[in-house]
C-alpha positions in Angstrom: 0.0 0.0 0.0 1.3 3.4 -0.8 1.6 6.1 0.7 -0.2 9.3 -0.2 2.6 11.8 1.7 5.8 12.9 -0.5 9.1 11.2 0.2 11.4 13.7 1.6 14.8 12.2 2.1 16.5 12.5 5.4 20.0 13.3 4.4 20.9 15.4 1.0 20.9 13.5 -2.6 23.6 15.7 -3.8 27.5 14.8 -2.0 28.4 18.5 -2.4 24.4 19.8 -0.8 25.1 20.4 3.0 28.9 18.9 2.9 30.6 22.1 5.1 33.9 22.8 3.1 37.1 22.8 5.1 39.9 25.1 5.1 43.7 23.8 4.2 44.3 24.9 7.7 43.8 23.1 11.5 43.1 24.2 14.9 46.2 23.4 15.4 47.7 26.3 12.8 45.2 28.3 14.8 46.5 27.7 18.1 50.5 28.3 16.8 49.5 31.6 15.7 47.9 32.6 19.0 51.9 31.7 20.2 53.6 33.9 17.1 55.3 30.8 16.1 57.3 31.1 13.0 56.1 27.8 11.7 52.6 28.8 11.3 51.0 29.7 7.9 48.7 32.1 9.3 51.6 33.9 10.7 51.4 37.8 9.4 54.9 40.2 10.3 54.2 43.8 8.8 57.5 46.3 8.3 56.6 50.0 8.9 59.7 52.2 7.5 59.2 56.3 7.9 59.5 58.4 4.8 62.8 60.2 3.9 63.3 60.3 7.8 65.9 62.8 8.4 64.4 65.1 5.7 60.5 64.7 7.1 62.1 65.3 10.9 63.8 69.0 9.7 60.5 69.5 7.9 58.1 68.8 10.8 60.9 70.8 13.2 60.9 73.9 10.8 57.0 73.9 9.8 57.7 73.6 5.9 55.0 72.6 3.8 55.0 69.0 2.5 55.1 69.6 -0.8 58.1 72.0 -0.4 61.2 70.0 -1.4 63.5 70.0 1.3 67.5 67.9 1.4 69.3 67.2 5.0 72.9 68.1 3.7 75.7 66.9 5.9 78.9 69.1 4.8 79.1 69.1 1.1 76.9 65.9 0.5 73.1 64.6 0.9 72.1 62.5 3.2 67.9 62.5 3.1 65.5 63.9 0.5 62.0 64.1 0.4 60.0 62.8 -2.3 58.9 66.4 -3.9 62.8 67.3 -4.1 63.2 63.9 -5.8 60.7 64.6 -8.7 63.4 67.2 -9.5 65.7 64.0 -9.7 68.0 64.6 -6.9 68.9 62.0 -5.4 72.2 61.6 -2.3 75.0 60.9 -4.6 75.1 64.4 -5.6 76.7 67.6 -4.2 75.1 70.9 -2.9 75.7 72.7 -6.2 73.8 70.1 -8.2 70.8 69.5 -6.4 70.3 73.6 -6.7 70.9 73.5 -9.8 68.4 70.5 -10.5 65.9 72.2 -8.1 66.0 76.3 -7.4 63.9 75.9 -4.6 64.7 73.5 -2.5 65.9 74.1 1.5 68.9 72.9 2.2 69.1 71.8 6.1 72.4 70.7 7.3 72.6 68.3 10.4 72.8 69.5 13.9 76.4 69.4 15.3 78.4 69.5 18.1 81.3 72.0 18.1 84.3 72.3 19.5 84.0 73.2 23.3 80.5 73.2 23.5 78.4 71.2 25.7 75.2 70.6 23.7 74.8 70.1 19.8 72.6 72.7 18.4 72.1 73.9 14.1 74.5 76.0 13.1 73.7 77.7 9.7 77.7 77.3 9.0 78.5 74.4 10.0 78.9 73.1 6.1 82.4 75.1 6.2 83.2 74.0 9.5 84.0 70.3 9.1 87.6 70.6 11.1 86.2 72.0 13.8 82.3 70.8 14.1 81.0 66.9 14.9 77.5 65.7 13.4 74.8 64.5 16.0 72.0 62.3 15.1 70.3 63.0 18.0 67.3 65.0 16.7 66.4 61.6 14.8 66.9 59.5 17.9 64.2 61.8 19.9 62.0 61.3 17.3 62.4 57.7 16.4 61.6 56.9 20.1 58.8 59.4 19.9 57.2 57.2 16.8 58.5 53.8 18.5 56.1 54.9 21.9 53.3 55.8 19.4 53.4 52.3 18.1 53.6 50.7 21.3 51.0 52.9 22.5 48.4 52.0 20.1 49.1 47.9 19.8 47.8 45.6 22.8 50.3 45.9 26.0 53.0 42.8 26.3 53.0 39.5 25.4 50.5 39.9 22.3 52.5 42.8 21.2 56.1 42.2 19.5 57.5 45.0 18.3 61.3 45.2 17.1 62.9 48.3 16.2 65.4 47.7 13.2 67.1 50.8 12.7 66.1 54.8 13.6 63.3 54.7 10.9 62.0 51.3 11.0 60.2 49.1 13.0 59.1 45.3 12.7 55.9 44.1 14.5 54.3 40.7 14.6 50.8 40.5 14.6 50.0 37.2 14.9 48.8 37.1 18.7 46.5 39.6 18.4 45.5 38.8 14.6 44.5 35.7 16.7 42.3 37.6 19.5 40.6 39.4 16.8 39.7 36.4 15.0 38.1 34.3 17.6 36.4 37.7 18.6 34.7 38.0 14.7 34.5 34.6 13.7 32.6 32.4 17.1 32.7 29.5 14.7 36.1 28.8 15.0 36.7 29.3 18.6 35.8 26.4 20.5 37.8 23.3 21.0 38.8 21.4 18.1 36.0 18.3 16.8 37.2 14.9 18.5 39.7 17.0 20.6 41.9 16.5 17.7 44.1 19.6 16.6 44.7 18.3 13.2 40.9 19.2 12.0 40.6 21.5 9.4 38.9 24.7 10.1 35.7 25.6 8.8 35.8 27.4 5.4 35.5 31.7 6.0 31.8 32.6 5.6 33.5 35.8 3.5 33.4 35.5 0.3 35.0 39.2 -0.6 37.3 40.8 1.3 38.0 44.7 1.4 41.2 45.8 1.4 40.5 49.5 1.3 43.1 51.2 -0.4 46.1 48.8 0.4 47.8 47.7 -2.5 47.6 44.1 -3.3 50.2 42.2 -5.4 49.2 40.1 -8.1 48.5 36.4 -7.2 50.3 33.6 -8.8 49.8 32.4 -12.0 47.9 29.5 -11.0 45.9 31.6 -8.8 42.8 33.9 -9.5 40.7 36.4 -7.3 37.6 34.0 -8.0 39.3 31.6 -5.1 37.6 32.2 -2.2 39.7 33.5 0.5 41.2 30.9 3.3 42.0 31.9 6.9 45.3 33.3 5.8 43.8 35.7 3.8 41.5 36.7 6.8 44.3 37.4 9.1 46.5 39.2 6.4 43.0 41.8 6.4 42.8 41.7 9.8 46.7 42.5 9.9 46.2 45.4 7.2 43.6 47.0 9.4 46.0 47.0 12.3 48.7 48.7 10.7 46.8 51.1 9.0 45.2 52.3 12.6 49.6 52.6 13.2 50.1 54.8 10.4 47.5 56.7 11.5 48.2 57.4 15.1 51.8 58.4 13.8 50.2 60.7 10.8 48.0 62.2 13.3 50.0 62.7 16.7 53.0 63.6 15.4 52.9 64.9 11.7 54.8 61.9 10.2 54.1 59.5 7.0 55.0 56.3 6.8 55.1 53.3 4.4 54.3 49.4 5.7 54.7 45.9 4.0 52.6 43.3 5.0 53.1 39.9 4.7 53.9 36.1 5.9 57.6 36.5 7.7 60.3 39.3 7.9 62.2 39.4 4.6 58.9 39.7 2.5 57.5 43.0 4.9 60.5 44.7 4.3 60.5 44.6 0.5 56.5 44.7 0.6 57.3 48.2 2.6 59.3 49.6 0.2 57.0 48.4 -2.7 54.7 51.4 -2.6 56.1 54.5 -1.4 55.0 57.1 0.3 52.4 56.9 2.3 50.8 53.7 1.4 51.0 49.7 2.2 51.5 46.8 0.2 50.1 43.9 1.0 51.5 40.6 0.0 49.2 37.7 0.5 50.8 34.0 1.1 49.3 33.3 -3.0 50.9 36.4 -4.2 54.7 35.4 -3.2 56.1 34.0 -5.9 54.7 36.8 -8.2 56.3 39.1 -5.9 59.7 37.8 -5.5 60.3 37.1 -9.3 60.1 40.6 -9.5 63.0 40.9 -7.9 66.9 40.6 -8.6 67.8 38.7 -5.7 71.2 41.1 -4.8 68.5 43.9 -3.1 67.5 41.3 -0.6 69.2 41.3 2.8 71.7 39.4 2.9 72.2 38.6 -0.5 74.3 41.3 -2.0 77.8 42.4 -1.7 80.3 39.7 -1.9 77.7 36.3 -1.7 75.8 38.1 -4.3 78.3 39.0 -6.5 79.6 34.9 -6.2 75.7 33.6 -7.5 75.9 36.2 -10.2 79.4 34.9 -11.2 78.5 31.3 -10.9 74.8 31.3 -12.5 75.0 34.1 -14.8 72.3 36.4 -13.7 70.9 38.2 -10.3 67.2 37.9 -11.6 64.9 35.9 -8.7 63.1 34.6 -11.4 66.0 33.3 -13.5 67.3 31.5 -10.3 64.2 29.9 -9.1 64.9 27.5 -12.0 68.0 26.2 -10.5 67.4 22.9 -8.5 68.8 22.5 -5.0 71.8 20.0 -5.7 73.0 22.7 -8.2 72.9 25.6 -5.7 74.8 23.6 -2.9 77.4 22.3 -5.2 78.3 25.4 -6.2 77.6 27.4 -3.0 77.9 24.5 0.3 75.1 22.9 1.7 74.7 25.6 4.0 74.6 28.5 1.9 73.1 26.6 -0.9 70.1 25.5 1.1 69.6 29.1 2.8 69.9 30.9 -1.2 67.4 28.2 -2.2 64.9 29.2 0.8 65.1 33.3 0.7 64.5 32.9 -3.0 61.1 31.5 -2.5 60.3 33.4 0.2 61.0 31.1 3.2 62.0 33.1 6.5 61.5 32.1 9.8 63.6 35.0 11.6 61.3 36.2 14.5 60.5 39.6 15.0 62.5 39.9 18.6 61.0 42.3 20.9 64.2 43.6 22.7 64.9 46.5 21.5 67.9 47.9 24.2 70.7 49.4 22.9 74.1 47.1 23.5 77.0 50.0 22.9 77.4 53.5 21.9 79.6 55.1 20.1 80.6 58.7 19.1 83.6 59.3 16.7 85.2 62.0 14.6 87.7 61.7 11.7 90.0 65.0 11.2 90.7 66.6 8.7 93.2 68.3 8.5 94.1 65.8 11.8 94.5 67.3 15.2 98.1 67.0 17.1 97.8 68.4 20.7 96.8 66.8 23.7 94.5 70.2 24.1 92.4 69.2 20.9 92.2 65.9 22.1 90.4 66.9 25.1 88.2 69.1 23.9 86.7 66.1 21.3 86.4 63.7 24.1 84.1 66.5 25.9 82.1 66.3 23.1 82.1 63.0 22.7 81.2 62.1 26.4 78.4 64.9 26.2 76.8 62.8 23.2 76.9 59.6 24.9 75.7 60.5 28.4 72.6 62.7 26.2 71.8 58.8 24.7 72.2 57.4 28.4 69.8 59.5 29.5 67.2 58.2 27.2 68.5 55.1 28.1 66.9 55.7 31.8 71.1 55.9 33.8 69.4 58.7 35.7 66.6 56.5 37.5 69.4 53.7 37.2 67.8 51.8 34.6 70.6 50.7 32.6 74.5 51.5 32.9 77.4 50.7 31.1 80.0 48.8 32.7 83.0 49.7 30.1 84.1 52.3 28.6 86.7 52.2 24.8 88.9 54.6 23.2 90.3 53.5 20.0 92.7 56.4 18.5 94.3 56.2 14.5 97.8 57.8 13.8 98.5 57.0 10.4 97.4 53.8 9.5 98.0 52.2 12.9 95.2 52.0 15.4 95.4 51.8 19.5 92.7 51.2 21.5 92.5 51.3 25.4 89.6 49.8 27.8 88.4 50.7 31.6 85.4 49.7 33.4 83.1 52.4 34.8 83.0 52.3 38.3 79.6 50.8 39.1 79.3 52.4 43.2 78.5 55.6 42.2 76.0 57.5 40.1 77.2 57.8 36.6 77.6 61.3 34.8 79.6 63.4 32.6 82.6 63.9 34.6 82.8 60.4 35.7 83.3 59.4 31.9 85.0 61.9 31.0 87.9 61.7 33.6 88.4 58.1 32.9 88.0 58.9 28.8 91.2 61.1 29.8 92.9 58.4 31.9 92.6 56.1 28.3 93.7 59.2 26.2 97.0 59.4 28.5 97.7 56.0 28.4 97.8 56.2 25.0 100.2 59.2 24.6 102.6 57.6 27.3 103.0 54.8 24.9 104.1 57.0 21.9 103.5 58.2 18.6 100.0 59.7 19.5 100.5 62.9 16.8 98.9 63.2 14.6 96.2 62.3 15.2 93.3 61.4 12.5 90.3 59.8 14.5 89.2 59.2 17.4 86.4 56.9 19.0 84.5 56.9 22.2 82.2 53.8 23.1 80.4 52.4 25.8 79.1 48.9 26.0 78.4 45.9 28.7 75.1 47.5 29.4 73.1 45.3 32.6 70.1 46.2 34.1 70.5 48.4 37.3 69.3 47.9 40.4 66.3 49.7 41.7 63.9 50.0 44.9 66.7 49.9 46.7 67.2 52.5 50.3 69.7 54.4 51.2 70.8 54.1 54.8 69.3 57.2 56.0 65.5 55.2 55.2 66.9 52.9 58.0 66.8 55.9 60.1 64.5 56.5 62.9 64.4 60.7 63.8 62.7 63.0 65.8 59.8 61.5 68.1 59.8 58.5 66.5 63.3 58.4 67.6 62.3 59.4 71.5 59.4 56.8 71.6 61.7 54.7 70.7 64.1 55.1 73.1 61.8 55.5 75.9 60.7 51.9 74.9 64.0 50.3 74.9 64.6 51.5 78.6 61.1 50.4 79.4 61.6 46.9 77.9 65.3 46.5 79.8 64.0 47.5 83.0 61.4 45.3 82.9 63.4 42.7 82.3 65.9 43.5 84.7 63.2 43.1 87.4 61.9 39.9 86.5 65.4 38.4 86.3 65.6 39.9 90.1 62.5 38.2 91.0 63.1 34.6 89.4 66.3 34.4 90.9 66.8 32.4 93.8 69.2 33.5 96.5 71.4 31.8 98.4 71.8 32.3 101.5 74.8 30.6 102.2 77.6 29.4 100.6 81.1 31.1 98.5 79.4 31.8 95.8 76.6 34.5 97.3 80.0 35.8 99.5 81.6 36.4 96.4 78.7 38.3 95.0 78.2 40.1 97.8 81.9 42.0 96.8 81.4 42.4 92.9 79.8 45.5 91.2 78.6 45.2 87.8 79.5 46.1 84.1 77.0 46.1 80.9 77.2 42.5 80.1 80.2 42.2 77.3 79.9 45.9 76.2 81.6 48.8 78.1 79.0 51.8 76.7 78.5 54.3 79.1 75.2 53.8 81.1 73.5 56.9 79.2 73.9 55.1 76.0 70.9 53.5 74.5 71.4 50.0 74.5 69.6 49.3 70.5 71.7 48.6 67.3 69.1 51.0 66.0 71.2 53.8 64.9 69.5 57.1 66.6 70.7 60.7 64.8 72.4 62.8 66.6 70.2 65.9 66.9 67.5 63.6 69.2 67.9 64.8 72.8 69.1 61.8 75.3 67.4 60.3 77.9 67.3 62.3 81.2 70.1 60.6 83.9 68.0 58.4 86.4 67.6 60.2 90.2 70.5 59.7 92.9 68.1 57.6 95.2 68.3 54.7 91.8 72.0 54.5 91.6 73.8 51.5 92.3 77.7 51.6 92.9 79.9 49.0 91.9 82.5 48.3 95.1 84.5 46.3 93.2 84.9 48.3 90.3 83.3 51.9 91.0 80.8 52.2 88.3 77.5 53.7 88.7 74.1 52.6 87.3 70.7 52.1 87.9 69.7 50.2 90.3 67.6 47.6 88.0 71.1 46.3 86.9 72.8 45.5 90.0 72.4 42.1 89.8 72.9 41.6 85.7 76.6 43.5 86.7 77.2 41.1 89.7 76.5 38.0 87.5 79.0 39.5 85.5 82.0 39.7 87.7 81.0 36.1 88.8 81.5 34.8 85.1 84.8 36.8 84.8 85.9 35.0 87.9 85.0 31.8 87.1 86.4 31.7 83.5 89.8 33.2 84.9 90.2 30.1 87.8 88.9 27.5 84.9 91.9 29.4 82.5 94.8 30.2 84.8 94.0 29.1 87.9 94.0 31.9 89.4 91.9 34.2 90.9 90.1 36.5 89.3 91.2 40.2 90.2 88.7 42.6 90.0 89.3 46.1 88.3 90.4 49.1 90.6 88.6 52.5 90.5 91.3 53.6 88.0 91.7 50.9 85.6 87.5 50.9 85.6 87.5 54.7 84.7 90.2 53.8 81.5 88.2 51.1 80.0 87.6 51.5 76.2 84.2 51.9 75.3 84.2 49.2 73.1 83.4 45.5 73.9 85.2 44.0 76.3 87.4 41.3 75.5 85.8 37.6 75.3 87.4 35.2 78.5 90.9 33.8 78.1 91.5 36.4 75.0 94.6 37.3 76.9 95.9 33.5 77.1 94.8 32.9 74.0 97.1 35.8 72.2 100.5 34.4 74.3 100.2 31.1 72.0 103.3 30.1 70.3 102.8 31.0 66.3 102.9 29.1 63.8 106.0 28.7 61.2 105.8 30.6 58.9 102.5 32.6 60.3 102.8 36.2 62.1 100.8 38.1 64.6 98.6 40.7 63.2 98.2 43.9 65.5 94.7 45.1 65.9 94.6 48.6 67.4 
């Protein structure tokens, strides 16, 4: 019999109709990049690098328009230009009287410098014609690279999740993969509970995007075997989620403190830094994990790190050409049989874009240096001086961003390397570490080096000299001075007044737990002896406390006449309370001088009690002890 209701099946006809698709990546890949682990594919590192630094610092300092073109000249050369001078086609391998000629307009700036005798660098407008007796400082740039470096910090998630390495003055590394992660998990629920089965190799869940929007990045071209119909994979999420990130950088830097900058975004270290420097200025590149091999063909392989000068110029000799492109076709046996296995293996790696360099987040400076070549060369001891001044004055200024004021950071050595001719001497001294560090401290041991190195000869002329400082360690902080330890004014007095109480106290119990004899040698001996402090000879007015008490706190008022106890044996005074603490003194002293000499013990006359040092008294058979024969070949040491 049939039924009269449909069939409706219980599970889809078609293999592909409710089948979820699954990502090429786990919960595992998820999980490495919540750790920044350089083996995970979802890893994203993005390289921010400033704008013509030097040139955008002297233009933000002097209030020039942007579009003005504006050089940093450094004597009679070029050292930054921004980008509307370098429409003109200026570029730094040309002189002063070029670049005006190529551009009318443009502002020259020269460096800041430090010269001769002064204590602070400063701009002088003539310090071009000054190069015998003027020093260039950097320092201007250092202020504002670690006014840009706090920005960044400032507006990334605090420590662990954010990694930030600073390369050089003008660039920055950061790795974004630990809080890439946060934000994923925050946007996407789907993905962050445990993994199915509790096992971490299951593959994610495909994106529910289907079109990402990358604003106005720029993107590089996929692969060839790769089109923009693909649906995105996680690894495209994060490098979007990364591009947001750095964008909200360059901002905060644009807007806070008047500065451009250029980012490259990408899977590891060596493919940000060419990604920044892909679009410039002002804008980001983004280079997606399916766009790398379009991207580094592009390349000839001697403007990657590492691979120019002399290991470049050996693959060009050796394979014929310095295109990525071209190279990418040699196998791997070829490149380490012409290279090593090392070398080969690494060329064959950075060529395709494998890096696994982390982006390391300390960032502390290990030496400074500060240096001057002369010309024409210098040949007095005088002149020599007055360089070291400035070069102590330009390290200590770095110190002090450093944090050696609050005792941050310190160096422990200090260098002085010093040319004549084509012979170099160097000579080395630590830096006293028990005292504060400052100017004069450096520069009276920089002078120490500079005479050790004239005593030895041929010193002039002279034509450079170097300062450095290096060994930096972590100083020690939270730490009192002696003077905390100090108890003053009527905290002092309470104090006092509390130690008397307490020693009284006791004084009187020990009279009333101790039984008397009422017979016997040894309460007729006490009833002869005085008393003295236990094994100290301080006065009675002294406070009995290892609490040190200043001077300027008034002491305790004497106790009345009708309190005093004097000693017949040895005519000291004190207060009554301590009678029988003194007489159980002289008891011990008698006892240990029978047990020692057999003899018996002598008390102290009036005289010999009135010359006794104040300090503590000698322990019991010191005297027989010190009448010992010595030793061969030892000798008695005199003490006092």
């Amino acid at each position: 019999m049939s039924s009269s209701q449909p069939f409706i099946p219980s599970s889809p006809i078609s293999p592909s109709a409710g089948h979820l698709r699954k990502s090429k990546f786990t919960f595992r890949h998820l999980f490495q990049l919540a750790l920044s682990s350089t083996a995970c594919p979802l890893r994203v590192i993005a390289h921010i690098d400033l704008d013509a630094f030097y040139a955008q610092c002297e233009g933000v300092r002097l209030g020039i328009a942007e579009d003005q073109p504006l050089a940093v000249q450094q004597w009679q050369g070029l050292i930054a230009i921004n980008y509307p001078a370098r429409n003109f086609g200026l570029s730094r391998f040309i002189d002063i009287s070029e670049a005006k000629k190529l551009c009318p307009s443009i502002i020259l700036q020269h460096v800041a410098t430090w010269r001769e005798g002064d204590a602070k660098w400063a701009y002088h407008e003539d310090a071009f014609a000054h190069i015998a007796t003027h020093k260039v400082s950097l320092d201007p740039y250092r202020l504002e690279s670690r006014r840009i470096l706090a920005t960044i910090k400032d507006v990334l998630p605090a420590a662990p999740v954010q990694r930030v390495e600073k390369a050089s003055v003008d660039e920055v590394f950061l790795d974004l993969s630990a809080q890439i992660h946060s934000v994923l998990l925050e946007r996407y629920p789907e993905i962050s509970g445990p993994a199915p089965y509790d096992d971490p190799t299951e593959a994610l869940p495909r994106p529910p995007t289907t079109a990402l929007n990358w604003n106005t990045d720029a993107l590089v071209d996929l692969d060839n075997d790769e089109t923009e119909d693909d649906d995105p994979d996680w690894d495209d999420i994060a490098m979007l989620v990364g591009s947001e990130i750095v964008r909200s950088v360059r901002a905060a830097i644009r807007q806070r403190l008047k500065y451009t900058c250029s980012a490259g975004i990408a899977r590891n270290k060596m493919i940000a830094k060419l990604g920044s420097a892909h679009k410039k200025p002002n804008q980001q590149t983004i280079v997606r994990n399916r766009a790398v091999q379009q991207f580094m063909g592009s390349f000839k392989f001697t403007k990657i790190r590492n691979l120019g000068g002399k290991l470049g110029e050996d693959v060009v000799s050796k394979f014929g050409t310095e295109e990525v492109k071209e190279l990418l076709n040699v196998s791997l046996p070829q490149l380490k049989s012409k290279l090593g296995d090392d070398t080969g293996s690494w060329v064959y790696e950075i060529i395709r874009g494998e890096d696994s360099s982390e982006v390391n987040a300390r960032t502390q400076i290990k030496s400074m240096l500060s240096a001057k070549s002369f010309r024409p060369t210098i040949n007095s001891h005088d002149q020599a001086v007055k360089w070291l001044r400035i070069f102590v004055a330009d390290i200590f200024s770095r110190l002090v961003e450093e944090g050696v004021l609050e005792n941050k950071r310190r160096p422990r050595t200090i260098n002085l390397h010093h040319r004549q001719g084509g012979q170099m001497r160097s000579r080395q001294a630590p830096i006293p570490s028990g005292r504060p560090l400052d100017e004069n401290v450096l520069f009276e041991i920089a002078k120490n080096l500079l005479g050790q190195i004239i005593v030895d000869g041929r010193a002039w002329p002279c034509a450079n000299l170097q300062l450095s400082v290096g060994g930096f360690e972590e100083g020690l902080t939270g730490n009192r001075g002696i003077g905390s330890f100090l108890v003053r004014g009527d905290g002092a007095k309470a104090m006092k007044r509390d130690i008397e109480d307490h020693a009284l106290d006791q004084g009187e119990m020990r009279a009333e737990k101790r039984p008397k004899s009422e017979h016997g040698a040894i309460q007729r001996f006490l009833s002869r002896q005085g008393t003295s402090h236990g094994d100290s000879d301080e006065d009675i007015d002294s406070t009995h406390s290892d609490i040190p008490i200043p001077p300027d706190v008034p002491s305790i008022a004497q106790p009345a006449h009708s309190d005093i106890f004097t000693c017949t044996i040895c005519p000291e005074s004190m207060p009554i309370s301590r009678k029988e603490e003194h007489e159980d003194w002289h008891f011990a002293k008698s006892i240990a001088a029978a047990d020692n000499n057999n003899v018996s013990y002598q008390a102290p006359t009036a005289q010999e009690a009135r010359l006794k040092p104040t300090s503590a008294t000698k322990r019991p058979g010191a005297s027989n002890y010190n009448q010992k024969k010595i030793a061969k070949g030892q000798s008695r040491l005199a003490f006092g």
